[in-house]
C-alpha positions as CSV (number, residue, x, y, z in Angstrom):
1,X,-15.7,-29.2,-21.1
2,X,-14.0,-27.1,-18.8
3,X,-15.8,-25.7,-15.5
4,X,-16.6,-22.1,-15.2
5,X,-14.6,-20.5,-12.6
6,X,-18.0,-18.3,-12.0
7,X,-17.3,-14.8,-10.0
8,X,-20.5,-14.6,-7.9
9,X,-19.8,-17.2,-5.7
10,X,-16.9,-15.8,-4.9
11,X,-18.0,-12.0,-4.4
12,X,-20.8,-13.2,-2.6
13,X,-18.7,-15.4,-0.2
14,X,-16.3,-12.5,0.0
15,X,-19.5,-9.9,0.8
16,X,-20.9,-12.1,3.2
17,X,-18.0,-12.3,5.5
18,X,-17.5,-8.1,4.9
19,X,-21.0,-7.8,6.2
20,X,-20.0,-9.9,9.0
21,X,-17.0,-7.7,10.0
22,X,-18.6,-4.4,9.5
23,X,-21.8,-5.5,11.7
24,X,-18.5,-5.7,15.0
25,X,-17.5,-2.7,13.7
26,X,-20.7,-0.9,14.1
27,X,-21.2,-2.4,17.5
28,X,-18.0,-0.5,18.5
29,X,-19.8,2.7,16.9
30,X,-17.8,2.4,13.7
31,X,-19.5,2.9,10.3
32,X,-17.0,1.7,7.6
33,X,-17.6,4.3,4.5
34,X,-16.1,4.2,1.2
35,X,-16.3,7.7,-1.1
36,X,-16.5,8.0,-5.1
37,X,-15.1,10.6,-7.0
38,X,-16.3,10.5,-10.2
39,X,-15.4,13.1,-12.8
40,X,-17.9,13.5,-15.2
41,X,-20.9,11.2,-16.9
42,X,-18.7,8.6,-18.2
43,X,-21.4,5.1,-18.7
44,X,-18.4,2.7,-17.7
45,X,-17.7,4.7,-14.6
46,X,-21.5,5.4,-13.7
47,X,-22.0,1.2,-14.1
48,X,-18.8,0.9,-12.1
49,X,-20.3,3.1,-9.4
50,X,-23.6,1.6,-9.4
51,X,-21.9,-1.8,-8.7
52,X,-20.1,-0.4,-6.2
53,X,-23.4,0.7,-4.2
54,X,-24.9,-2.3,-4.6
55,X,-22.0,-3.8,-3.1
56,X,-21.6,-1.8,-0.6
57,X,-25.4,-2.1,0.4
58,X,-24.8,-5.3,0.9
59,X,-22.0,-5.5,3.1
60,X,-23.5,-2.5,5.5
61,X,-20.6,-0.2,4.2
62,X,-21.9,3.5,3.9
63,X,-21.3,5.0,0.4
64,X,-20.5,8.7,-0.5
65,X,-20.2,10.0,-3.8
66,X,-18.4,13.3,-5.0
67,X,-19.7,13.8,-8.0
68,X,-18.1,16.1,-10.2
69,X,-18.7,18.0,-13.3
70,X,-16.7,16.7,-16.9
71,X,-15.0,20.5,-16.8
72,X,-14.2,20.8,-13.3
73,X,-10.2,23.0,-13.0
74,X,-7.5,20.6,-11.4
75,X,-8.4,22.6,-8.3
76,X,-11.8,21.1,-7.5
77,X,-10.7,17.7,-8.3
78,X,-7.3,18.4,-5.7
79,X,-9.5,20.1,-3.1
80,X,-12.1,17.5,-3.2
81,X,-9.5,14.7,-2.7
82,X,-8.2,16.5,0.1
83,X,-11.5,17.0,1.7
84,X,-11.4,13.2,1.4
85,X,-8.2,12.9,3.0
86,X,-9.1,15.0,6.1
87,X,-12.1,13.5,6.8
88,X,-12.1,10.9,9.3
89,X,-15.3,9.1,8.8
90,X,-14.5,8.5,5.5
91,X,-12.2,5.4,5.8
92,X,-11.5,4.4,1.7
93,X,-11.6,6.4,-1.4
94,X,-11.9,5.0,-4.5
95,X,-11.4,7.6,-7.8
96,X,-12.6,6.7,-11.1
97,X,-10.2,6.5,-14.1
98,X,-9.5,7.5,-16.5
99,X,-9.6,11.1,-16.0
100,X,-11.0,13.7,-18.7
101,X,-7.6,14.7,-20.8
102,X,-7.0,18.2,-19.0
103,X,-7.0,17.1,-15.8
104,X,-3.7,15.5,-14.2
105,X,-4.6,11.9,-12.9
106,X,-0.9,11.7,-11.9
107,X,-1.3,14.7,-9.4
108,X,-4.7,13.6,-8.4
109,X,-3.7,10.3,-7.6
110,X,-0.5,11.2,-5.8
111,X,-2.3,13.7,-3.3
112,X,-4.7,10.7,-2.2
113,X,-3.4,9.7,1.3
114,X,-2.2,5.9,0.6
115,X,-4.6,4.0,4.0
116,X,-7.5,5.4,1.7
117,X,-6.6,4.7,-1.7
118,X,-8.5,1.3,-2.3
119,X,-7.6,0.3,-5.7
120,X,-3.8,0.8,-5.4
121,X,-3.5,3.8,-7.5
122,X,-1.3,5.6,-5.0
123,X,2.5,5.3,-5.0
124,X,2.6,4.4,-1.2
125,X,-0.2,1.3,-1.9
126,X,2.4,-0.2,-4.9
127,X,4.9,0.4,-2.7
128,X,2.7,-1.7,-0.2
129,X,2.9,-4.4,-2.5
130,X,6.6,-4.4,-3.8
131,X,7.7,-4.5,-0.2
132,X,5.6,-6.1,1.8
133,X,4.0,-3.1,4.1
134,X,0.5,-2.6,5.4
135,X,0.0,0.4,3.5
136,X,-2.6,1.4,0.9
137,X,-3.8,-1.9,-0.5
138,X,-3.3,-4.0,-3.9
139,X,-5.2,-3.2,-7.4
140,X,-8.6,-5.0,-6.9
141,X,-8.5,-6.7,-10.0
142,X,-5.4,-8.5,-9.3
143,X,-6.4,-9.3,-5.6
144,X,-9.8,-10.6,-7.4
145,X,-8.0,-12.8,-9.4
146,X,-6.0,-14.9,-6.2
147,X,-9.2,-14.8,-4.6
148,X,-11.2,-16.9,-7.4
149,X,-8.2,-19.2,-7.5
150,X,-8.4,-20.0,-3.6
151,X,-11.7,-20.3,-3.6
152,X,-11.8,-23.2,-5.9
153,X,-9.5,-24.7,-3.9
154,X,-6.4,-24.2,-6.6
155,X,-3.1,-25.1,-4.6
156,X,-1.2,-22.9,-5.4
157,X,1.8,-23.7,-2.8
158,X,4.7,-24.4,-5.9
159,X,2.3,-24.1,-8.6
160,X,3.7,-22.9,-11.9
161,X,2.3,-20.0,-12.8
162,X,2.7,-17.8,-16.1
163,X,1.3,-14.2,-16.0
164,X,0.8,-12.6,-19.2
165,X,1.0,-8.7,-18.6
166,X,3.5,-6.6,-16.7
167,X,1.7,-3.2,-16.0
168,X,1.8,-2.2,-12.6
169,X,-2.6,-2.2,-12.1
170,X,-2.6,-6.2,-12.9
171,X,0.4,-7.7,-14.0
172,X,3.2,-7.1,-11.4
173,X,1.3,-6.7,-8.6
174,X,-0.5,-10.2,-9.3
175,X,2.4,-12.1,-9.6
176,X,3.5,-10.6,-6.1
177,X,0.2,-11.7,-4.9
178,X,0.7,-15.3,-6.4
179,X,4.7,-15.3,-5.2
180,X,2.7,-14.8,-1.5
181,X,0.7,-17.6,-2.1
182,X,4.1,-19.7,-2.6
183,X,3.6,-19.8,-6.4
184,X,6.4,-20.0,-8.8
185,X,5.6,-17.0,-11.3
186,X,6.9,-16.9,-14.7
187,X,6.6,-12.9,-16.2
188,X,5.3,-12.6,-20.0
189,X,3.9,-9.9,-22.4
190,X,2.8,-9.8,-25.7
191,X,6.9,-9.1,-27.0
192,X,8.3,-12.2,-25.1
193,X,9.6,-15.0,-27.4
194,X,8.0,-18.3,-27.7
195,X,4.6,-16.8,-25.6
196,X,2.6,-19.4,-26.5
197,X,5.4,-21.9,-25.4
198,X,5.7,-20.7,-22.3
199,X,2.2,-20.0,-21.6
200,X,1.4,-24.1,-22.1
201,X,4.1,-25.1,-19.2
202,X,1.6,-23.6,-16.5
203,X,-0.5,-25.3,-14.8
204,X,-1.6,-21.9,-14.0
205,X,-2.1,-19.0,-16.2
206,X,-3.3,-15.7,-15.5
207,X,-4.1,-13.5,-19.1
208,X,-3.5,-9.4,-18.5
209,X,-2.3,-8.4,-21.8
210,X,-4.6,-5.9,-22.5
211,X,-5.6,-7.5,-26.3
212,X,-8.8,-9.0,-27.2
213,X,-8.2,-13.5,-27.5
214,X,-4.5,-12.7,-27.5
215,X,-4.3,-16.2,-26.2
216,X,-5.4,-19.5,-28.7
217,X,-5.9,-22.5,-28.6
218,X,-2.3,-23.1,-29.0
219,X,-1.1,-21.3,-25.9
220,X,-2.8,-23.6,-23.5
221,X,-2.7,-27.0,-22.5
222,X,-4.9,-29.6,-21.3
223,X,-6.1,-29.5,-17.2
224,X,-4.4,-25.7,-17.3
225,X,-6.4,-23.2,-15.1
226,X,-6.9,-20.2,-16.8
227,X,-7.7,-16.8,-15.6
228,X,-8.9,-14.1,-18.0
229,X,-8.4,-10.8,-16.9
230,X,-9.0,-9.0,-19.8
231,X,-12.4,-7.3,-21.0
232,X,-12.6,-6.3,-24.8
233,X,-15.9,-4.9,-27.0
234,X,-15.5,-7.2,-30.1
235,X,-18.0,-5.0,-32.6
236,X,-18.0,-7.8,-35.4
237,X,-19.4,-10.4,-32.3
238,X,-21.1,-7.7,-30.9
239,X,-20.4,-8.9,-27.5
240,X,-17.7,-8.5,-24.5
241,X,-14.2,-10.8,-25.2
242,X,-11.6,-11.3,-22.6
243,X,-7.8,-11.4,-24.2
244,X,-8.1,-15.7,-24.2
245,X,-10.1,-16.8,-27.2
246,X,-12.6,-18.5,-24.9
247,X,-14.5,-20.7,-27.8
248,X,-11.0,-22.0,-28.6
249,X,-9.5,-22.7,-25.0
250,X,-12.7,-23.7,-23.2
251,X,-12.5,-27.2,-24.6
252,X,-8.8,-27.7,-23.3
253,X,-8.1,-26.6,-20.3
254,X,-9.5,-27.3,-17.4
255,X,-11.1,-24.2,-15.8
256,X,-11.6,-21.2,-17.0
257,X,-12.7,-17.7,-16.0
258,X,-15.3,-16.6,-18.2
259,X,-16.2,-12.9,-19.7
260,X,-18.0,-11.4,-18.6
261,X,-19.2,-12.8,-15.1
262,X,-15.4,-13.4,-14.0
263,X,-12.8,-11.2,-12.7
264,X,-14.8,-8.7,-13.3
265,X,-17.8,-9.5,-10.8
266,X,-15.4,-9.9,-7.9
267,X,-13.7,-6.6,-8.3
268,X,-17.0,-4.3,-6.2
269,X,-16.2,-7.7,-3.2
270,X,-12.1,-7.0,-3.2
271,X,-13.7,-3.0,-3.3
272,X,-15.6,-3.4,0.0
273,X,-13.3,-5.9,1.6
274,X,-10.4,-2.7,1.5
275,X,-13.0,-0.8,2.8
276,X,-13.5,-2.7,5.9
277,X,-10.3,-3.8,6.3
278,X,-9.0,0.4,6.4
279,X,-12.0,1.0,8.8
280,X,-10.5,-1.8,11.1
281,X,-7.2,-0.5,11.1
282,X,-8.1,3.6,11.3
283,X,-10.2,2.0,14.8
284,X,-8.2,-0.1,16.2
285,X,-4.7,1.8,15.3
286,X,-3.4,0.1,12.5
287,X,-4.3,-3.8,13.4
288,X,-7.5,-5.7,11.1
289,X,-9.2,-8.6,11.5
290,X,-7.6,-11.3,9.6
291,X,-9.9,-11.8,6.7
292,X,-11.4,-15.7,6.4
293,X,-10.8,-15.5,2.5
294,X,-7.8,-13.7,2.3
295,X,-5.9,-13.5,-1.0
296,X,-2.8,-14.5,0.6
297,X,-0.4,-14.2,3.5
298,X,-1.0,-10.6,4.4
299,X,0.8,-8.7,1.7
300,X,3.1,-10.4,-1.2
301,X,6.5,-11.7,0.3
302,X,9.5,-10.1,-1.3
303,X,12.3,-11.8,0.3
304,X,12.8,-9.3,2.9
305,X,11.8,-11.5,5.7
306,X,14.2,-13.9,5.3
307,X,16.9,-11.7,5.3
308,X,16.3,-9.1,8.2
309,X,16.4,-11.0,11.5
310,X,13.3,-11.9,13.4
311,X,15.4,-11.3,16.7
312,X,16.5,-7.7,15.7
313,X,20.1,-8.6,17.7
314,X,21.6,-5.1,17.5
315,X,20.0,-3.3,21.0
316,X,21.5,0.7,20.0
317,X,18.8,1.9,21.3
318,X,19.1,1.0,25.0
319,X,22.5,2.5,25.0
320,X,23.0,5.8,26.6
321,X,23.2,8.9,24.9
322,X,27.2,9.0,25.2
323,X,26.8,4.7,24.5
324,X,25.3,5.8,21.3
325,X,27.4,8.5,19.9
326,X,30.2,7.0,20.1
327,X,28.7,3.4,18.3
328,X,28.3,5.8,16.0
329,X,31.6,7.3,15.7
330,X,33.1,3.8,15.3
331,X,34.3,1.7,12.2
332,X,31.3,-0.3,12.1
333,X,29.0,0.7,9.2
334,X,25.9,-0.1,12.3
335,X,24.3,2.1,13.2
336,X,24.3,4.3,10.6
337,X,22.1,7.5,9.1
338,X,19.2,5.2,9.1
339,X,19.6,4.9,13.0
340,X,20.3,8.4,13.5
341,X,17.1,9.8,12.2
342,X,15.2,7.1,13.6
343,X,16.8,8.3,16.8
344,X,16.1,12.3,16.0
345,X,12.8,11.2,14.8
346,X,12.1,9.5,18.5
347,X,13.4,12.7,19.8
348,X,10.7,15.0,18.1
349,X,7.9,12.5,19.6
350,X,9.4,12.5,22.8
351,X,9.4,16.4,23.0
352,X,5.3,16.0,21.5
353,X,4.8,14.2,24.8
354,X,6.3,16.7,26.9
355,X,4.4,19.0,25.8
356,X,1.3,16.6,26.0
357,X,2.4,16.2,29.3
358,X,2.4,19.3,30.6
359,X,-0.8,20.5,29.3
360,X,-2.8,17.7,30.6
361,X,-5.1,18.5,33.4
362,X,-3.9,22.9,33.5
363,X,-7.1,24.6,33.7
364,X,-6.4,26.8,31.0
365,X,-6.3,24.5,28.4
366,X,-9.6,22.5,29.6
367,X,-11.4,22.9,26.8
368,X,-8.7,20.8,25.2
369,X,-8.0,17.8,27.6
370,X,-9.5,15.1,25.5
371,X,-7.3,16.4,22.4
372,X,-4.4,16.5,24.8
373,X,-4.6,13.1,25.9
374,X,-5.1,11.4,22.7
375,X,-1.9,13.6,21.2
376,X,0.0,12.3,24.4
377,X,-1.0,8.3,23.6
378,X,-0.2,8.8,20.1
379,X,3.4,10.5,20.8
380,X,3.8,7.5,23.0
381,X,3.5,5.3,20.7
382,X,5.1,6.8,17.8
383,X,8.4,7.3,20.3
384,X,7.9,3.8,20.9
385,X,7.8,2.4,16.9
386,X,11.2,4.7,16.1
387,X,12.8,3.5,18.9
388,X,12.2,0.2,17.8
389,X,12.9,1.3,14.1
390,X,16.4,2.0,15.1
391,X,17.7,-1.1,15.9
392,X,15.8,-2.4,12.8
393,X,17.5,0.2,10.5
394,X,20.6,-1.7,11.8
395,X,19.2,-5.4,11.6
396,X,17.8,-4.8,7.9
397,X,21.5,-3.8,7.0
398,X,23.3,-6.2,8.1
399,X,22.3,-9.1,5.5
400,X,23.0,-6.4,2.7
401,X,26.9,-5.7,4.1
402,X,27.2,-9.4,3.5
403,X,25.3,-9.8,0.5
404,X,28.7,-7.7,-0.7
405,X,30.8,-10.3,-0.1
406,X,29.6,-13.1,-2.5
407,X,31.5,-13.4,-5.7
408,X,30.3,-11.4,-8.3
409,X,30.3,-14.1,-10.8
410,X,27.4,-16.0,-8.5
411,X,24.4,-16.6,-10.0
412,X,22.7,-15.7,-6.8
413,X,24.1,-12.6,-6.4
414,X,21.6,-10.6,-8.0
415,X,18.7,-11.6,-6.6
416,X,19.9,-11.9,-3.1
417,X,21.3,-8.1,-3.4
418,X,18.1,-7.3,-4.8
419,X,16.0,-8.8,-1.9
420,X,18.4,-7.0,0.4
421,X,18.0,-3.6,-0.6
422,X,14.8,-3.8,-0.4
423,X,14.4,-4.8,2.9
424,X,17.6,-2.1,3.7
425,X,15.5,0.8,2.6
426,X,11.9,-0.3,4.8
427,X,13.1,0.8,8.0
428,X,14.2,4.4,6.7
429,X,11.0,4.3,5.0
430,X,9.0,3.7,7.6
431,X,10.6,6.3,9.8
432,X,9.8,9.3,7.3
433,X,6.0,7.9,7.8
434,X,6.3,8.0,11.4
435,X,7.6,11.7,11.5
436,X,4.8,12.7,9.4
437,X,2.7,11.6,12.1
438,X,4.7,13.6,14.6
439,X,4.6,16.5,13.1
440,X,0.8,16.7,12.4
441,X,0.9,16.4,16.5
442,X,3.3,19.3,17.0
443,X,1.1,21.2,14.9
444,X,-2.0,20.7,16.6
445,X,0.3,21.3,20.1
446,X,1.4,24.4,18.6
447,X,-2.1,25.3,18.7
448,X,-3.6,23.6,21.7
449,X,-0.3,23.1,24.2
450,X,0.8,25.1,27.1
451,X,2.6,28.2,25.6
452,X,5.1,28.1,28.3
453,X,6.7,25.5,26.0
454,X,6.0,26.5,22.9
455,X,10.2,26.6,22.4
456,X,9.6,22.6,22.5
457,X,7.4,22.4,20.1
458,X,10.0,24.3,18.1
459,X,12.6,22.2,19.2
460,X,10.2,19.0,18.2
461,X,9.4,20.3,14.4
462,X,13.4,21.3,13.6
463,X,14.0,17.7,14.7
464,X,11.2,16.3,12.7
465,X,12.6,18.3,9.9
466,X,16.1,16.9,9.8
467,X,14.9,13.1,10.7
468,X,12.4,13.1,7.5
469,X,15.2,14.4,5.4
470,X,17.7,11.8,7.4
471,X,15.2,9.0,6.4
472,X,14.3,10.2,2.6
473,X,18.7,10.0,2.3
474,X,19.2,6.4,3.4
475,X,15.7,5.6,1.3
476,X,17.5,7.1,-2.1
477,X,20.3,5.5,-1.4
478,X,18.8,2.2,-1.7
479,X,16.6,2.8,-4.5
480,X,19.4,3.9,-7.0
481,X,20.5,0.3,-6.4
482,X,17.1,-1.5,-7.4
483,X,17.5,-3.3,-10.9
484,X,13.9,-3.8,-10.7
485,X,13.1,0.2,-11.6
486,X,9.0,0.1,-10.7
487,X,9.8,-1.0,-7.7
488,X,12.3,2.3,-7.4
489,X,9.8,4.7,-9.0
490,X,6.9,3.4,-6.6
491,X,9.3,3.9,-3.3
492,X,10.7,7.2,-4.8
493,X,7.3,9.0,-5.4
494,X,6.1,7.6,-2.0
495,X,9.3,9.3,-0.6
496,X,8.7,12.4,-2.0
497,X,4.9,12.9,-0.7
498,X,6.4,12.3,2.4
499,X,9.5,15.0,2.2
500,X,6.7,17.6,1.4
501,X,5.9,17.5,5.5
502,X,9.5,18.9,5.7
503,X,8.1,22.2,4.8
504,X,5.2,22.2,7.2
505,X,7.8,21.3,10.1
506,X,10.2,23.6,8.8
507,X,7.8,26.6,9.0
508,X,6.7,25.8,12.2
509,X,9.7,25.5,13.5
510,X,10.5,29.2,12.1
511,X,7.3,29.9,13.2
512,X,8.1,29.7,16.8
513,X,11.6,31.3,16.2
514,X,10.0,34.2,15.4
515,X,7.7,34.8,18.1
516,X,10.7,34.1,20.3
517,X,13.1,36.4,19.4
């Protein structure tokens, strides 16, 4: 008989260390809260909700719900997410799906700002996990499946692990989550030759295929672990099914997950855990408390850390304006674009300081000083990261002009190309994320700075302008090269939210040219 791999245990474990973390938090006079938007009466996502609040009740984690009618117009839904977006007490959103047929989800879920999107619905979270970023956070069911596995002590360190499914809610990002673990994942689907061949060589197998007992008896093997994500209404048993046939399996394998009281019941923990976690890094500017039962090595590893140096060797941005230019005049293909907008992206926050800078302490502008003086530490520090990003833009390309020079006809080519790109295009990427940052503070300066420079602030949003559009250029680049095409489509959409500040610097910047001339 096979032992249960039982989900309580593990969301209660999971809960117990949430409470923990959000009980410092609220000693710091931090309330971690998570909001709902539901659309409609829907009973699977009014029992998904009702989870949720007794999850969150029991980790201390304050709970508001936006409740909305089954006809609401796209324009509620958009407002409401935005209202969501802007608030800053509200620290993760979580939006029930599916969406009633006339609404877009696509649009709804692209205008949720990726640090609150805690189920990884968001372009910029899936880019999170392709890449290996601390933004957004993984689909909860697929972090809820590593976490069951770790906490029944399954080594996964070289494990061999098969993964049936390949959608980009479970699938993919799970077997990113596994490769983090150091798991060696093999990628199935119901169309792959010899399944059930394949699936038997785990020792490992994870079941996302989306089909009720998809998986027999004769797809496993004895002392395999098996985890089964799936959740089916059989109407001739009457009862919930996962996609293994559990009545078959259960007596061969070695653990199993079971249906319902699995993956399932851990989902509402992983909820609450992202919760905290983007509470932790909205307070303490982006850092979180490293989580006692994480689901892996902070997020899934996709070779880019092996390839861009840890000691970041090139040092452009310590040269002097003249130092600089002409490095980038020369033959050498470092620095490039990506350094340049990092550079005219460090510009724009250097000129937000200025501004900070001279506004601080003016009479005039009293009634603004503490808004002042957060604006100036947060231009600081953004100055600081694209400074940084510049010699990292160089550093991440550097393994990728050299990846050019193996053979074509080695094996190793691909992949190594692959792994390169993507760490080639993070830097750029991070930039464009950066300037959005900077540009929200020129447009709060704009409003609350000194007016004597108001032509800076000018000056600051046509720079911001040209670096985000800089950035987005060395991103694309990249991405066109990605065999793996999710990965692409995730980066590109992320891209794009981003290019739509280039509008709101843009008009700023015209803006201010107009009340000058």
């Amino acid at each position: 008989m096979a032992q249960l791999l039982k989900g309580k245990p593990v969301a209660d474990a999971l809960t117990e260390e949430v409470a923990a973390r959000v009980a410092r938090l609220r000693e710091r006079g931090v309330q971690p809260t998570l909001a709902i938007v539901r659309v409609g009466e829907r009973p699977d996502d009014v029992s998904y909700e009702r989870g949720a609040s007794k999850r969150c009740q029991a980790a201390g984690i304050k709970l508001e719900v936006f409740a909305l009618p089954a006809d609401c117009p796209q324009a509620l839904l958009m407002d409401t997410v935005a209202q969501v977006n802007a608030d800053a007490s509200i620290h993760g959103c979580l939006l029930m799906r599916p969406l009633p047929a006339h609404l877009d989800e696509e649009a709804a879920c692209a205008a949720l700002d990726p640090a609150k999107d805690m189920d990884g619905i968001t372009g910029g979270s899936l880019l999170g996990v392709f890449t290996d970023r601390d933004l957004g956070f993984p689909p909860c069911t697929a972090e809820a499946c590593v976490r069951i596995l770790n906490y029944y002590g399954c080594n996964l360190e070289g494990a061999d692990v098969t993964v049936v499914g390949r959608s980009l809610v479970i699938g993919k990002p799970v077997s990113l989550l596994l490769q983090a673990n150091h798991a060696t994942v093999t990628m199935c689907h119901t169309r792959t030759k010899n399944l059930s061949e394949a699936c038997r060589k785990a020792q490992v197998l994870v079941v996302a295929a989306g089909r009720p007992k998809v998986i027999g008896a004769d797809a496993v093997a004895p002392g395999q672990v098996v985890i089964d994500v799936g959740i089916n209404w059989d109407e001739n048993a009457g009862k919930l099914v996962g996609d293994v046939d559990f009545e078959a399996v259960e007596p061969i394998v070695g653990a199993i997950t079971p249906v319902p009281g699995g993956v399932g019941s851990v989902t509402t923990a992983v909820l609450v855990s992202h919760v905290v976690e983007a509470a932790e890094r909205a307070s303490d500017g982006g850092a979180a408390e490293p989580a006692a039962a994480n689901a892996g090595e902070g997020r899934p590893a996709g070779g880019s850390a092996q390839l861009a140096p840890e000691d970041c060797e090139p040092a452009f941005a310590n040269l002097s304006c003249s130092a600089f230019a002409a490095r980038l005049a020369g033959p050498e293909s470092v620095p490039g674009g990506g350094g340049a907008a990092a550079l005219a992206a460090a510009l724009a926050a250097a000129l937000a300081s200025m501004v900070a800078n001279f506004t601080t302490g003016k009479k005039k502008y009293a009634a603004y000083e503490q808004d002042i003086q957060r604006i100036l530490v947060e231009a600081d520090s953004a100055r600081e990261r694209l400074l940084k990003l510049v010699d990292e833009d160089a550093a991440a390309f550097q393994p990728l002009s050299q990846v050019y020079a193996i053979p074509k006809g080695d094996p190793s080519r691909a992949a190594v190309l692959e792994a390169a790109t993507q760490a080639a295009l993070q830097p750029p990427l991070q930039v464009m994320g950066q300037v959005a940052a900077v540009i929200d503070l020129l447009e709060e300066l704009n409003q609350k700075g000194s007016r004597m420079l108001l032509s800076d602030v000018g000056c600051g949003a046509a720079l911001a302008a040209a670096a985000m559009q800089a950035a987005a250029i060395n991103v694309f680049v990249n991405t066109q090269a990605l065999a793996d095409r999710d990965c692409a489509r995730v980066i590109d959409q992320e891209c794009d939210r981003l290019l739509a500040d280039v509008s709101r610097a843009q008009a700023l910047a015209d803006a201010v040219t107009a009340q000058l001339r």
